[in-house]
C-alpha positions as CSV (number, residue, x, y, z in Angstrom):
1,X,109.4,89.1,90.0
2,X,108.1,86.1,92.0
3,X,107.6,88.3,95.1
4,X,105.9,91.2,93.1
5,X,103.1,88.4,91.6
6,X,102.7,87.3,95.2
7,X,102.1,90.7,96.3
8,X,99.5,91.5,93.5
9,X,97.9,88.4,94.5
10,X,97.8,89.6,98.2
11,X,96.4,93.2,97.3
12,X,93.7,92.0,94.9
13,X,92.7,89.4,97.3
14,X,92.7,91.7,100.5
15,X,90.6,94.2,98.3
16,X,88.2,91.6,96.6
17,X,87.7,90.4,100.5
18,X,86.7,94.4,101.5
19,X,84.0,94.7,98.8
20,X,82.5,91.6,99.2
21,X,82.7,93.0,103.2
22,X,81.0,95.9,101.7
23,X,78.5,94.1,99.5
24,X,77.5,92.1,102.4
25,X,76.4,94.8,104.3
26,X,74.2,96.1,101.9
27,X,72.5,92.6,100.7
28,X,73.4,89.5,103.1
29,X,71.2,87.2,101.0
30,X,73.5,87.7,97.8
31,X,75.1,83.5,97.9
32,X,77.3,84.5,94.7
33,X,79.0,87.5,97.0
34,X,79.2,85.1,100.1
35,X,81.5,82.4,97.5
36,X,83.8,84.8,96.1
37,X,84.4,86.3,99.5
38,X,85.3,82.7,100.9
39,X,87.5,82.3,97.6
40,X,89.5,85.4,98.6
41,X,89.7,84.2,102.1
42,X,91.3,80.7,101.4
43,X,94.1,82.9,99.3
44,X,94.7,84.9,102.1
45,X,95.1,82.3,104.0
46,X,98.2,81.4,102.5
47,X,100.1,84.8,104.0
48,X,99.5,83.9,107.3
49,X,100.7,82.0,109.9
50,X,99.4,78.6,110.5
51,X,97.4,79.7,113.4
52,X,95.6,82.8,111.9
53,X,95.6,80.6,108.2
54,X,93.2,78.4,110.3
55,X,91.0,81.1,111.7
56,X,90.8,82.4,108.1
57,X,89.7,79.4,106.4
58,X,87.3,78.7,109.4
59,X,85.7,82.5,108.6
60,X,85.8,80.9,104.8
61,X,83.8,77.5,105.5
62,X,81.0,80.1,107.7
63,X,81.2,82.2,104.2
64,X,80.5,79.2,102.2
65,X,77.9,77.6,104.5
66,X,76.1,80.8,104.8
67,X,75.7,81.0,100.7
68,X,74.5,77.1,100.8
69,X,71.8,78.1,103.7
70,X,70.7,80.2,100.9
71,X,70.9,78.1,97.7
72,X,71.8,74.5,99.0
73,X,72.3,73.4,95.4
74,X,75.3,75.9,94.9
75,X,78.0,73.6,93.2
76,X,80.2,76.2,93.0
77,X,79.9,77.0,96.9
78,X,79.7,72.8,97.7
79,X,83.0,72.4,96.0
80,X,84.6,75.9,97.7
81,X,83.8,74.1,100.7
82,X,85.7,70.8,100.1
83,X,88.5,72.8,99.3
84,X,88.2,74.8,102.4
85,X,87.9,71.2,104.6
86,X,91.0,69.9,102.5
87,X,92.8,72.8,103.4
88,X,92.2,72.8,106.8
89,X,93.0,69.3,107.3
90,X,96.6,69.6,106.0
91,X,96.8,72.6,108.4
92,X,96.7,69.7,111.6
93,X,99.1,67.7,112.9
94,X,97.3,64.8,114.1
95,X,95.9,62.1,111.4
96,X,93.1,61.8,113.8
97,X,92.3,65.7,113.7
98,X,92.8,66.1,110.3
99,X,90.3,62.7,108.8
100,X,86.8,64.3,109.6
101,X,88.4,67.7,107.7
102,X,88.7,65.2,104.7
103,X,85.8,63.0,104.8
104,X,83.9,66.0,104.7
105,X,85.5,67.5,101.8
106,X,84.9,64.5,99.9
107,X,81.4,64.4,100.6
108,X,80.9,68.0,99.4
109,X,83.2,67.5,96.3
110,X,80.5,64.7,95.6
111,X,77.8,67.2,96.0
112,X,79.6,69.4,93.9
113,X,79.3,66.2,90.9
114,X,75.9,65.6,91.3
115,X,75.4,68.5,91.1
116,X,77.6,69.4,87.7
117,X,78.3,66.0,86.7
118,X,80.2,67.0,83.3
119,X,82.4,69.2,85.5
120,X,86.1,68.3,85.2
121,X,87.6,70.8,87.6
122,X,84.8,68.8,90.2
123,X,85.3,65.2,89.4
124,X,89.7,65.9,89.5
125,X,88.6,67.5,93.2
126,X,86.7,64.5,93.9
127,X,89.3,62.1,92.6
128,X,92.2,63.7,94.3
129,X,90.4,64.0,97.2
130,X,90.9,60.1,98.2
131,X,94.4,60.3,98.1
132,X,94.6,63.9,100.6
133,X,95.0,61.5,103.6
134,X,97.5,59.5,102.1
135,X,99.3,62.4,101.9
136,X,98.9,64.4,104.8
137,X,100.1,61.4,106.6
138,X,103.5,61.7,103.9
139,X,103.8,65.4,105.8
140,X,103.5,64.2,109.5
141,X,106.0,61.5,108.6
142,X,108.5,63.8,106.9
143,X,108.0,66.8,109.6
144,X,107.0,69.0,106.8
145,X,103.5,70.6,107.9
146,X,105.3,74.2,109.3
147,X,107.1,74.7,106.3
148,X,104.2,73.8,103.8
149,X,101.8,75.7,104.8
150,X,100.9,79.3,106.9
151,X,104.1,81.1,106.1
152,X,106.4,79.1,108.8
153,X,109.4,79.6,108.1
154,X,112.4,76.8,108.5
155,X,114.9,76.8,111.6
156,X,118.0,78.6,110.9
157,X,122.0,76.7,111.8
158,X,125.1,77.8,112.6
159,X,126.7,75.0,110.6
160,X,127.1,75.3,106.9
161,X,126.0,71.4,106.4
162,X,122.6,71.8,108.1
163,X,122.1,75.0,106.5
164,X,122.5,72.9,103.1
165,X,120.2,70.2,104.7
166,X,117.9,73.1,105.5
167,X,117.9,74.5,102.3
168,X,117.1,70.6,100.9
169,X,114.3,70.7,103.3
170,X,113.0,74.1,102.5
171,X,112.9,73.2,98.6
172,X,111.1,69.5,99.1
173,X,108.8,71.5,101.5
174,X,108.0,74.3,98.7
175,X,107.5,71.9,95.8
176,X,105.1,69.4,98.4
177,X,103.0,73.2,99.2
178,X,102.6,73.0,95.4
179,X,101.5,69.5,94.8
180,X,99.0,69.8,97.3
181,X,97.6,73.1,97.2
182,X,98.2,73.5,93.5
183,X,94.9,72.4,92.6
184,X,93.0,73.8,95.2
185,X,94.3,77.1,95.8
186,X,94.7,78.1,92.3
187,X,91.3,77.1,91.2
188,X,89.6,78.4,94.0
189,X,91.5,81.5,93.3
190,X,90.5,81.7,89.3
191,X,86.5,81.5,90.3
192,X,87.1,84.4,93.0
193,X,89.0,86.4,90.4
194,X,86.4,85.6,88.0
195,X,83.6,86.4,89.7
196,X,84.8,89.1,91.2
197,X,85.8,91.0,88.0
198,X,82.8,89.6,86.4
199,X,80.6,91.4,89.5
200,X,82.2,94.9,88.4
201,X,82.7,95.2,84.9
202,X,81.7,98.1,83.8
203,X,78.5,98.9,81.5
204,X,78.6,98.7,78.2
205,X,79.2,102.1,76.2
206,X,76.4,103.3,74.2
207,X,75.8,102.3,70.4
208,X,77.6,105.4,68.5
209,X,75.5,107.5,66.7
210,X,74.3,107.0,63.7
C-alpha cells in the first residue's frame, strides 16, 4: 500500500512538472506556474539519487528565483525557496558546505513572515529553521546523510548481526528522513497539489434551465 501512495505521488508529480513545462512555454511570465513547478521538483527530488536530487532542487531554486524576478513579494515562492535551501543543505556532507544553504533559507523564511505575518505554516518554517544546522550536524555525526536522503540505499552483510544492525540503522535513518523533511516536503507538496488542481478545475456547468 505504502509503495502504491509513493508511486501516485511520483506520477502526479512527474505530470504536474510536464504541464507546468508546457505552461511555461506558452507564458514564461506566469510566477504562480513557475512556484508550483518548483514544488513538484522538490518532491521529485526525493526519487532520486543524491546526486541528481541535488541537480533537481538546484533546477527548483532557478524555478523559484525566476517567479520572485517577477513578483519579488511572492511569499509563497520566498518560503518555496527556504525549503529548497534547507533541502539542499542536508543533501551535503560538510557543515561548512551545507551553513550558507541554511542561512539563506532562514532569511527567505523571514521574507516569507513579513510578508504573511499571521502565517503559521511560515513562522513554524522560520522557527524550525534555527535548529536545521543543529541537526544536520546530528546526520554527519551519526553517518546517516546516504540513507536519509536521495534514495541511497544501506550496505548489504553477509553476517546475520550486522544485517540486524543494518536494519537498526536503516529504520533510525527512515524515521530522521521524516523529522526533517516532514515539514518541508509535505507542505511544499500540499501548495503544489493545490495549486495545481486549483489551475485546472474545470468550469462550472451551466445554471439548469428554468
Amino acid at each position: 500500500m505504502e509503495m502504491s501512495n509513493e508511486l501516485d505521488r511520483l506520477l502526479f508529480f512527474e505530470q504536474a512538472r510536464k504541464i507546468s513545462e508546457a505552461t511555461y512555454a506558452a507564458n514564461p511570465l506566469d510566477a504562480d506556474n513557475l512556484t508550483r513547478w518548483a514544488g513538484a521538483l522538490l518532491e521529485l527530488s526525493q526519487f532520486q539519487s543524491v546526486a541528481d536530487s541535488q541537480k533537481m532542487i538546484q533546477d527548483a531554486i532557478s524555478k523559484l528565483e525566476e517567479a520572485l524576478a517577477i513578483n519579488p513579494k511572492k511569499h509563497d515562492a520566498l518560503w518555496c525557496l527556504g525549503n529548497a535551501q534547507t533541502s539542499f543543505a542536508f543533501l551535503t556532507n560538510k557543515e561548512e558546505d551545507a551553513k550558507p544553504y541554511f542561512e539563506k533559507a532562514a532569511q527567505y523564511f523571514q521574507q516569507a513572515v513579513d510578508e504573511e505575518p499571521t502565517n503559521e505554516v511560515y513562522l513554524k518554517s522560520l522557527e524550525i529553521s534555527s535548529k536545521a544546522p543543529e541537526l544536520h550536524q546530528e546526520i554527519i555525526k551519526h553517518g546517516l546523510n546516504q540513507q536519509t536522503i536521495g534514495g541511497a540505499g544501506p550496505s548489504t552483510s553477509t553476517t546475520s548481526s550486522t544485517s540486524t544492525k543494518t536494519a537498526a540503522k536503516n529504520k533510525k535513518s527512515s524515521d530522521l528522513k521524516y523529522d526533517i523533511f516532514g515539514w518541508i516536503i509535505l507542505a511544499v507538496g500540499i501548495v503544489a497539489w493545490v495549486g495545481f488542481a486549483k489551475s485546472h478545475m474545470p468550469p462550472a456547468p451551466p445554471p439548469p434551465p428554468r
